[in-house]
C-alpha positions in Angstrom: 34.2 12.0 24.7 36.4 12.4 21.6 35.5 15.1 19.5 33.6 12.6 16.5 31.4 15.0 15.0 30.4 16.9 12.7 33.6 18.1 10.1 35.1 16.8 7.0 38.4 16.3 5.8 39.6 20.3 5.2 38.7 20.4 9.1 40.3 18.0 10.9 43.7 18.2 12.3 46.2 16.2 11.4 45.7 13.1 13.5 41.9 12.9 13.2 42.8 12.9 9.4 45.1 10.3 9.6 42.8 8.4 12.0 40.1 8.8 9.2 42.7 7.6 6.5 43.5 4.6 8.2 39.9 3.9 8.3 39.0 4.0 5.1 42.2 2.1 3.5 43.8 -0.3 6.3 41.2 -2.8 7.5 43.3 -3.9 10.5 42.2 -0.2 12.2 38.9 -0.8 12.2 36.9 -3.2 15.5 35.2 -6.4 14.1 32.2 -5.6 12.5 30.7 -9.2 14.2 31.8 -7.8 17.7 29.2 -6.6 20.2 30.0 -3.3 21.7 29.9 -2.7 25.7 26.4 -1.6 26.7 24.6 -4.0 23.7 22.3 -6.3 24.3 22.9 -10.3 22.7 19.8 -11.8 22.4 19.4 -15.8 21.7 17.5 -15.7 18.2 17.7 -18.3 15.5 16.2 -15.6 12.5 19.5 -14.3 11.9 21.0 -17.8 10.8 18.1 -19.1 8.7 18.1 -15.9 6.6 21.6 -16.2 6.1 21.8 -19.5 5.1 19.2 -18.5 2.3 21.0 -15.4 1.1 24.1 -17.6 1.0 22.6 -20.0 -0.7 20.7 -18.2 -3.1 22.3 -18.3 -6.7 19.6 -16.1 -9.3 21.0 -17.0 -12.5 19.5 -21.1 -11.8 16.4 -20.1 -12.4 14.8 -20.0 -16.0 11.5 -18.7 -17.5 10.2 -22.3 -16.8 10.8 -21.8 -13.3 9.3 -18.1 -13.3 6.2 -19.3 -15.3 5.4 -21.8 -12.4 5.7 -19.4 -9.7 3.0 -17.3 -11.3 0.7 -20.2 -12.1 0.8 -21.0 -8.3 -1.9 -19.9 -6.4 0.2 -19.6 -3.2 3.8 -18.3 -3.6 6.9 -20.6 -1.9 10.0 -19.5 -1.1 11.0 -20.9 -4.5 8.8 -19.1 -6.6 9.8 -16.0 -4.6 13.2 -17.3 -5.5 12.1 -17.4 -9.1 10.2 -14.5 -9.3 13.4 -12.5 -8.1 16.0 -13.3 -10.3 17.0 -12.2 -14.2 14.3 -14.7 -15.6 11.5 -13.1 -14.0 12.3 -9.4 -15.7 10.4 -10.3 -19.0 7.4 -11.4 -16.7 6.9 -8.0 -14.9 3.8 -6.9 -16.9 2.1 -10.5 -15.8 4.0 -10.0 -12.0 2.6 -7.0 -11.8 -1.0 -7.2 -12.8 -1.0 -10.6 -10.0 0.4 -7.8 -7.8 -2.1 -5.8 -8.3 -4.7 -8.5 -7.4 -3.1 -9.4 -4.1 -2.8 -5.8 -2.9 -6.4 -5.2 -3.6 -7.8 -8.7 -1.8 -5.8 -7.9 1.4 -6.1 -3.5 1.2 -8.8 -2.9 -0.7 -7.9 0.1 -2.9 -6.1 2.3 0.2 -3.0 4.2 0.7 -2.0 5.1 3.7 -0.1 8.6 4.0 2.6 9.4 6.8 5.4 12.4 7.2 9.0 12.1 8.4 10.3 14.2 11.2 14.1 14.4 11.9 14.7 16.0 15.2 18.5 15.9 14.9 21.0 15.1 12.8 24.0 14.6 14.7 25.9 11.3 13.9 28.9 9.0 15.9 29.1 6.8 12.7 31.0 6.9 9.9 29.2 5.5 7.0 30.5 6.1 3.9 27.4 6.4 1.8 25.0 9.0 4.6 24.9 12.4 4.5 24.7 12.5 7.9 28.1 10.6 8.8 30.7 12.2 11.4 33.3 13.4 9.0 30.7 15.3 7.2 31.0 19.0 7.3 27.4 20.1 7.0 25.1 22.0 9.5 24.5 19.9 12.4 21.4 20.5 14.3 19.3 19.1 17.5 15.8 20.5 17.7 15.1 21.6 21.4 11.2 20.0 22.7 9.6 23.4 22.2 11.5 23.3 18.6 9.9 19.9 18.1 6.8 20.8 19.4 6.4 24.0 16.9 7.7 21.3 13.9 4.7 19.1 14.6 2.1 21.8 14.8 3.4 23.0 11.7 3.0 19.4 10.5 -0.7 18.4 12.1 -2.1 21.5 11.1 -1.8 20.3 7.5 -4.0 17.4 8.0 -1.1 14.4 8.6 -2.2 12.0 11.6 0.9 9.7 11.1 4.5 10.9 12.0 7.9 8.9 11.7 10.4 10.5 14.1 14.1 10.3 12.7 17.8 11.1 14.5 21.1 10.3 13.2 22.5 8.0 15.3 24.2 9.5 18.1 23.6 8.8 21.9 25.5 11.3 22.9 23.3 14.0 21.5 20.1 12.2 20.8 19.5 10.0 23.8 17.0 7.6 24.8 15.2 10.0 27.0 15.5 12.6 24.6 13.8 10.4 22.0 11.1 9.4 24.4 10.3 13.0 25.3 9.6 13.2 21.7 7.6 10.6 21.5 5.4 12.4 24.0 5.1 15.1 22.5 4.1 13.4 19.0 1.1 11.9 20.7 -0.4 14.9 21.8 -0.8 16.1 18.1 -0.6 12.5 15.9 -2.9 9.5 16.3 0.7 7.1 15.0 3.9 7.4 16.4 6.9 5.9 14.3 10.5 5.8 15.3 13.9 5.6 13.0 16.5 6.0 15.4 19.7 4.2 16.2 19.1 0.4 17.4 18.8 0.4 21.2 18.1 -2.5 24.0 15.1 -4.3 24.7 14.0 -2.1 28.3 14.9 1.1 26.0 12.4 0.0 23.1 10.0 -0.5 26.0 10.2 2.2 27.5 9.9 4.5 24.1 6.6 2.8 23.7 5.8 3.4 26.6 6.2 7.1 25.9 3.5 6.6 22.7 6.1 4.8 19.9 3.8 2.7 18.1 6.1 0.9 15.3 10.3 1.0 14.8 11.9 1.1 11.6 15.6 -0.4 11.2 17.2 -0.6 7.8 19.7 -2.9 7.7 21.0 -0.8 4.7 23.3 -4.6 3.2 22.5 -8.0 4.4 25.8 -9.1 2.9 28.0 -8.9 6.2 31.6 -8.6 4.2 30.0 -5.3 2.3 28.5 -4.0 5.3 32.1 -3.5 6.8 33.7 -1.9 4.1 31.0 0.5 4.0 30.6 1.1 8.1 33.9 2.3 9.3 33.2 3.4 13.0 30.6 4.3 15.5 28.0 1.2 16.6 26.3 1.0 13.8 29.3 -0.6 12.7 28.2 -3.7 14.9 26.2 -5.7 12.2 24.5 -8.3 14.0 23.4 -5.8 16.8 21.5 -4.1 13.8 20.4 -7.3 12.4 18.3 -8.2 16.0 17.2 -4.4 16.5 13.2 -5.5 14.9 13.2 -8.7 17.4 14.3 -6.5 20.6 11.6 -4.2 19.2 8.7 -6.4 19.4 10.0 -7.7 22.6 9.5 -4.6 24.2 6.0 -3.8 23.2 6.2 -2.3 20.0 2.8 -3.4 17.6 5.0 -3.3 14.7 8.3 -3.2 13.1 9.7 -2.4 9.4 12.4 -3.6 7.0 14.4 -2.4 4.8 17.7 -2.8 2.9 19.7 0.7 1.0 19.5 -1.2 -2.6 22.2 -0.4 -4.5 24.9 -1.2 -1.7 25.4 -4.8 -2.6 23.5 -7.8 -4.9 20.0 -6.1 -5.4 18.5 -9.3 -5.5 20.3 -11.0 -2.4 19.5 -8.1 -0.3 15.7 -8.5 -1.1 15.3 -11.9 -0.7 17.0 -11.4 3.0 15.0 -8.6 4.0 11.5 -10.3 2.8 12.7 -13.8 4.9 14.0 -11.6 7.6 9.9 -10.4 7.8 9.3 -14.1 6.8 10.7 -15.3 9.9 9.8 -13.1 12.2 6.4 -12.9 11.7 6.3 -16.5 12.7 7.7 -15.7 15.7 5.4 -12.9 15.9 1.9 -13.1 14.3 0.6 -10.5 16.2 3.2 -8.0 15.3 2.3 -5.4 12.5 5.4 -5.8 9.4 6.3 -4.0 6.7 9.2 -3.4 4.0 10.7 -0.6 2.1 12.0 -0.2 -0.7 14.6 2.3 -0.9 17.2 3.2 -3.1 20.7 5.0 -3.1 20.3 9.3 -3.7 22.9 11.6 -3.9 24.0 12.9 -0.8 26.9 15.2 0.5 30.4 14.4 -0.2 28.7 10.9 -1.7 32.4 10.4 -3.8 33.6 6.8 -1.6 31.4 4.3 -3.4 30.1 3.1 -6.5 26.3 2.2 -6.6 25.1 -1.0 -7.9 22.9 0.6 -10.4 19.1 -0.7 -9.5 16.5 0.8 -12.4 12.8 1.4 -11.8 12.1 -2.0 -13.5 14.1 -3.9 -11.1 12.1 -1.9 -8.0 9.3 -2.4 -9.4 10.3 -6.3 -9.9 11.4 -6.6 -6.8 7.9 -4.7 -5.4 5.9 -7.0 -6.8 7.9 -9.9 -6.1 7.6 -9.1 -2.0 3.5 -8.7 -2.6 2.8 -11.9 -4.2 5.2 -14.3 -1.0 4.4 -11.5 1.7 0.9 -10.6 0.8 -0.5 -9.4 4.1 2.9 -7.1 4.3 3.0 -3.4 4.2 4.8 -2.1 1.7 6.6 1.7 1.7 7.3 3.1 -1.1 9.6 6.5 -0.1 10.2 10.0 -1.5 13.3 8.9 -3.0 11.4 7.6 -5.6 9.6 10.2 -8.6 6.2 11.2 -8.3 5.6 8.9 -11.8 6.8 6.5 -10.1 5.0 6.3 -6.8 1.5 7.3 -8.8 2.0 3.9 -10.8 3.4 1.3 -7.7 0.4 2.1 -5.2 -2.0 1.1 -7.8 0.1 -2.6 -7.9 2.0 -3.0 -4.4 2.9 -0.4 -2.5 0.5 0.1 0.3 1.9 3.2 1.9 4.0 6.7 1.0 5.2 9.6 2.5 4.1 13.2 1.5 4.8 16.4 2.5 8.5 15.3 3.1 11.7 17.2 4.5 14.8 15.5 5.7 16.4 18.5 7.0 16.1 19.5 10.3 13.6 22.5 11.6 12.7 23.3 8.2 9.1 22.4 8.0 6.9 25.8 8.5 9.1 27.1 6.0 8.2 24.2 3.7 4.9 24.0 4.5 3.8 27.3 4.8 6.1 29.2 2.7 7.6 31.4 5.3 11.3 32.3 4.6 14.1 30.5 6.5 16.1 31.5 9.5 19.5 30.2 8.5 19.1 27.8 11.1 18.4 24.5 9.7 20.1 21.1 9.6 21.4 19.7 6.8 19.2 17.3 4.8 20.4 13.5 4.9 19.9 12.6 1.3 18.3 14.3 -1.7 14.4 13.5 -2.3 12.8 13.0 -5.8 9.2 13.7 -5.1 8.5 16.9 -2.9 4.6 16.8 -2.7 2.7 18.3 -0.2 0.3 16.5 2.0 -2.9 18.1 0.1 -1.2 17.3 -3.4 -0.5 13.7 -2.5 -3.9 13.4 -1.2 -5.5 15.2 -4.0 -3.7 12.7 -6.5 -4.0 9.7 -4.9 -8.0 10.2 -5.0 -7.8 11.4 -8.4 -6.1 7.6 -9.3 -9.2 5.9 -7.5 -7.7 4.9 -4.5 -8.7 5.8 -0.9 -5.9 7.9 1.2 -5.6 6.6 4.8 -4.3 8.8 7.2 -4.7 6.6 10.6 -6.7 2.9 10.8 -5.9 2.5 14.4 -8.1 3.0 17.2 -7.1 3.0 20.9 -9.2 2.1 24.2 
């Protein structure tokens, strides 16, 4: 296999940096970004299509305050009044959105937050994105945690009281496999009562078989629903394949898995066009699907290594929190994340309007957790972190401050017989 990892441009010889040149500034090197690979599965779906036409379709700057004002007189929000409630018009209503927010979260979770901890097992990458820390022409300290390295991670983890883990890899098959993933998974239910999984997108038989190996939920961020963005920003490596992304929730649920997650990287593209295709992308779906558990997140752009290619849409707190309450009033029965990117401030005030669910005690390095958690000194050994996060509470502190604002910390709801 050629040698795609792992070392930026003061590394490379002299053809791998000219292959990376060419990447970046002639379009004509790069594979169709609308071409399946070898090895992916095509499935026969009609989601993709309806939430395209909508995000195509959708112009925000026809709605007025007229418009906005009827969405929040309605009792049950249309896809117009999400519409509305989504674009410019809306911003002067976010005290009003909010506090109708507020009301819908509360009918449908009753004053609870549910509390979860990242994992990332490896950090090894084939793609080249230009926005990840983790992408292939990165030169940072690349890492794959061994199963008794895992194993030590999330007894490090349980011990502190979490019940939920989300396992994370960057997205290479060569290093993280499938069965590597799934032994994982394995291990995970011996010491968490729910298993999540934020891997590279994978087949229908490989998604069963992960649950099968304790995966309880998958998380896919589509990172830009707009399809001409996405290319200029995914280079190489599958992940490069944008409709093969787009299907990863549906091949989820059709291989067992009780629920599925959301997301688009806001900042990428259009803000609001990426947020009205994620929530119709759940919209649709869960009509396919009403037994399947769905949720969104909400994350936004953080500095990361080498992050020098691109130049963020700038999304501000109001707009997230606009956009937050926007998703709770058409989705109301919807999970909503709300990650570590975000400040403490921040998070403290959106799980008391719509968020529903946050992480705590987070690290997204690799095999750095007992010296996080316990304050031991490091080896030298670690893996890189993917991005830079904001809040860096510990379990017992998020706990302790969520109670302190009146709401109930969840740590699992789920019982199995």
């Amino acid at each position: 296999m050629e040698n795609q990892f792992f070392v930026d441009s003061a590394y490379l010889s002299a053809e791998a940096l000219a292959k990376k040149h060419a990447l970046e500034t002639d379009p004509s090197s790069r594979k169709s970004h609308m071409e399946y690979l070898p090895g992916m599965e095509q499935i026969e779906s009609d989601v993709c299509a309806k939430v395209m036409a909508e995000m195509h379709a959708y112009d925000d700057s026809q709605y007025t305050a007229k418009d906005v004002r009827a969405a929040l007189d309605h009792e049950v929000c249309s896809l117009e009044d999400f519409k509305a409630l989504l674009s410019p018009a809306a911003e002067p209503f976010l005290e009003e959105m909010a506090q109708k927010a507020s009301v819908e979260t509360s009918k449908h979770f009753g004053n609870t937050v549910y509390l979860f901890t990242p994992l990332y097992i490896a950090n090894y990458c084939e793609n080249y994105c230009v926005y990840c820390g983790f992408n292939c022409y990165n030169h940072i300290n690349r890492m794959k945690l061994s199963m008794e390295q895992i194993a030590h991670e999330m007894q490090v983890i349980a011990q502190s009281g979490m019940e939920e883990i989300l396992i994370l890899t960057g997205e290479s098959r060569a290093q993280s496999d499938v069965q590597y993933i799934g032994e994982a998974c394995k291990l995970a239910r011996q010491y968490f009562k729910l298993v999540g999984l934020e891997i590279y997108p994978v087949n229908t038989d490989e998604y069963r078989y992960l649950h099968e190996c304790g995966a309880d939920y998958v998380t896919v961020f589509q990172e830009t629903y707009d399809a001409e963005k996405y290319e200029t920003l995914h280079l190489m490596g599958h992940k490069r394949v944008w409709p093969y992304r787009f299907d990863a929730q549906e091949r989820a649920l059709r291989g067992g898995m009780r629920g599925v997650a959301f997301s688009a990287l806001l900042g990428l593209s259009n803000f609001r066009k990426d947020a009205l295709a994620s929530a119709l992308h759940v919209y649709y779906l869960q009509r396919k699907y009403p037994h399947a558990e769905m949720s969104l997140s909400c994350p936004r752009l953080r500095p990361i290594i080498n992050n020098d290619k691109i130049n963020p849409l700038d999304v501000g707190e109001k707009q997230l929190c606009q956009i937050l309450c926007a998703y709770r009033l058409f989705l109301p029965f919807v999970g909503i994340t709300v990650s570590s990117r975000e400040s403490a401030e921040f998070r403290n005030g959106i799980v008391k309007i719509a968020a529903t669910k946050v992480s705590a005690g987070v690290s997204t390095g690799i095999g750095d957790h007992e010296s996080k958690y316990t304050g031991k000194e490091a080896d030298g050994t670690e893996g890189d972190e993917q991005f830079e996060i904001d809040d860096s509470r510990t379990f017992q502190k998020m706990y302790e401050d969520m109670e302190e604002r009146g709401l109930q910390p969840v740590l699992n709801d789920y019982l199995y017989v």
